[in-house]
C-alpha positions in Angstrom: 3.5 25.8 13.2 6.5 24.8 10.2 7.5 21.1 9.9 10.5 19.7 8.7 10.1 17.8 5.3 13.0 16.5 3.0 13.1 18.7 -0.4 13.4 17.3 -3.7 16.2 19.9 -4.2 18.5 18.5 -1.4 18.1 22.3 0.4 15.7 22.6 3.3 12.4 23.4 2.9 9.3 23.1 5.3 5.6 23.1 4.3 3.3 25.6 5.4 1.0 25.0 7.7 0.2 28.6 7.7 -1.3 28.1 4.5 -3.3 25.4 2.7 -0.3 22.8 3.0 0.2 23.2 -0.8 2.9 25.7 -0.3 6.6 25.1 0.1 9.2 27.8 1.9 12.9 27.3 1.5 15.0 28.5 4.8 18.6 30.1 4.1 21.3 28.6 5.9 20.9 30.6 9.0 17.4 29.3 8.9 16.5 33.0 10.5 14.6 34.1 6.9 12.1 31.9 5.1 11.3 32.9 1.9 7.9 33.6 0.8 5.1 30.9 0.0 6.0 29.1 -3.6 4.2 26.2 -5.2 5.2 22.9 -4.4 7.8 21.2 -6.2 6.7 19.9 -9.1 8.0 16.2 -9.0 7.2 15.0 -5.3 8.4 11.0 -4.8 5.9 9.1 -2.7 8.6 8.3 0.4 6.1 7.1 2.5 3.5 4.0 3.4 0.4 3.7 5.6 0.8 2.0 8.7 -2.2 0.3 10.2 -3.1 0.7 13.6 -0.9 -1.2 16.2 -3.9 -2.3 18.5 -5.1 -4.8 15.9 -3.7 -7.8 14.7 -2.1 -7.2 11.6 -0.4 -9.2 8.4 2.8 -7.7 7.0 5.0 -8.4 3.9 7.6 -11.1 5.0 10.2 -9.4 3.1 10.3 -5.7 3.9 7.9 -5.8 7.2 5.8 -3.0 5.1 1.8 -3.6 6.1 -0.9 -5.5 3.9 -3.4 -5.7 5.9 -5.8 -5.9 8.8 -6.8 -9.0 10.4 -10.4 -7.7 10.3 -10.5 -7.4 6.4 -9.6 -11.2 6.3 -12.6 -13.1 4.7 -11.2 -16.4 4.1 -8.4 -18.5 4.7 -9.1 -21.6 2.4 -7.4 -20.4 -0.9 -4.5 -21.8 -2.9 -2.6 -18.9 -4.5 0.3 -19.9 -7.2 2.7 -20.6 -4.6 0.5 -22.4 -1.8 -2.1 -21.5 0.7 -3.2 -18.2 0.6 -6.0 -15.6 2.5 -8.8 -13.5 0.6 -8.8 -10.0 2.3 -11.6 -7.5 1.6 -8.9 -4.5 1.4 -5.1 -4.4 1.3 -2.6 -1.5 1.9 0.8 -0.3 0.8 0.6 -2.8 -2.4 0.5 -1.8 -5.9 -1.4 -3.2 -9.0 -0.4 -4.3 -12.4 -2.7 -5.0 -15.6 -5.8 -7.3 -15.2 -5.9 -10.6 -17.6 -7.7 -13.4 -17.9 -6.8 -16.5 -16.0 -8.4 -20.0 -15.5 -8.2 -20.8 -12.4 -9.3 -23.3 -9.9 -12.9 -22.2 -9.1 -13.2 -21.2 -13.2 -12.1 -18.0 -15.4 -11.7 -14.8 -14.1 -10.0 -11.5 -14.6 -7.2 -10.5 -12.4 -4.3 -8.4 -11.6 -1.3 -9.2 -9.6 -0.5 -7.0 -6.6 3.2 -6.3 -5.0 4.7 -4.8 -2.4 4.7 -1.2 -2.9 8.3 -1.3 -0.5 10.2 -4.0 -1.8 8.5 -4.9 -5.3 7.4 -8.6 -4.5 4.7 -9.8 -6.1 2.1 -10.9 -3.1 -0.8 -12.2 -5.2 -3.7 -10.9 -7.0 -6.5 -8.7 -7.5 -9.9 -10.0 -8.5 -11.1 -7.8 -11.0 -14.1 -10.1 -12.9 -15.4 -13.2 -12.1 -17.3 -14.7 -15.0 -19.2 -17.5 -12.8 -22.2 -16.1 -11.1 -21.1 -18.1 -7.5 -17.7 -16.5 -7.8 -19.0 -12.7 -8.2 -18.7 -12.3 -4.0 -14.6 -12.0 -4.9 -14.8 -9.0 -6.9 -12.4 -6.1 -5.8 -11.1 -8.6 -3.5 -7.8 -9.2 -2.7 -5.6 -12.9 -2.7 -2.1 -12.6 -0.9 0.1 -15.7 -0.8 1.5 -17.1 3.0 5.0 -17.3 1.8 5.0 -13.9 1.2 3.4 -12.4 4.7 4.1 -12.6 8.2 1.6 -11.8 11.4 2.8 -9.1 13.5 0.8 -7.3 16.5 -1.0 -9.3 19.4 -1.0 -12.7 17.9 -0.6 -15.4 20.7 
């Protein structure tokens, strides 16, 4: 079975699922002759996010509806984030990362990164990275989004 992908190239082009899925075939117009396997295109742009399931309660980015997380990763609602209250989630989806740093903040130091959207660019929160303070350690690899910047979507009454 072929299905339809959109090309790089702006000609049509289907992945091969006769093959490993690595391969690319380009269709002439009449779409009657594919050519044979070729490597994929070199320069492939990310054009899609993950979705999370729609049975479970989950929080989205305010601004671009993209999903962030899972109501089941939530681990805490008692934080204050730079712009108000904010939720510590075990794991996050569809948000990028950017450097770590140092930052003093209200339980001590700690190294973090801020995370955005990976849709529309906003900047969500933050990333624990290092917590220098032995009681803080449990918020390692954890992740801080603010409430202006999410919205719950999917069975909440």
């Amino acid at each position: 079975m072929i299905s339809k992908v959109a090309c790089v190239l702006s000609s049509c082009c289907y992945i091969c699922k006769r093959c490993d899925g690595s391969a690319w075939h380009a269709v002439s117009p009449n779409r009657n002759t594919p050519a044979p396997c070729a490597p994929s295109p070199p320069a492939m742009v990310k054009t899609f996010q993950a979705y999370l399931p729609q049975c479970h309660r989950t929080y989205s980015c305010i601004h671009c509806r993209a999903h962030l997380a899972n109501h089941d990763e939530l681990i805490s609602k008692s934080f204050q984030g730079s712009q108000g209250r904010a939720y510590l989630f075990n794991s996050v989806v569809n948000v990028g990362c950017g450097p770590a740093e140092e930052r003093v903040l209200l339980t001590g130091l700690h190294a973090v990164a801020d995370i955005y959207c990976e849709c529309c660019k906003t900047t969500l929160g933050w990333k624990y990275e290092h917590a220098f303070e032995s009681s803080q350690k449990y918020k390692e690899g954890k992740f801080i989004i603010e409430l202006a910047h999410m919205i719950k979507e999917n069975g909440w009454d």
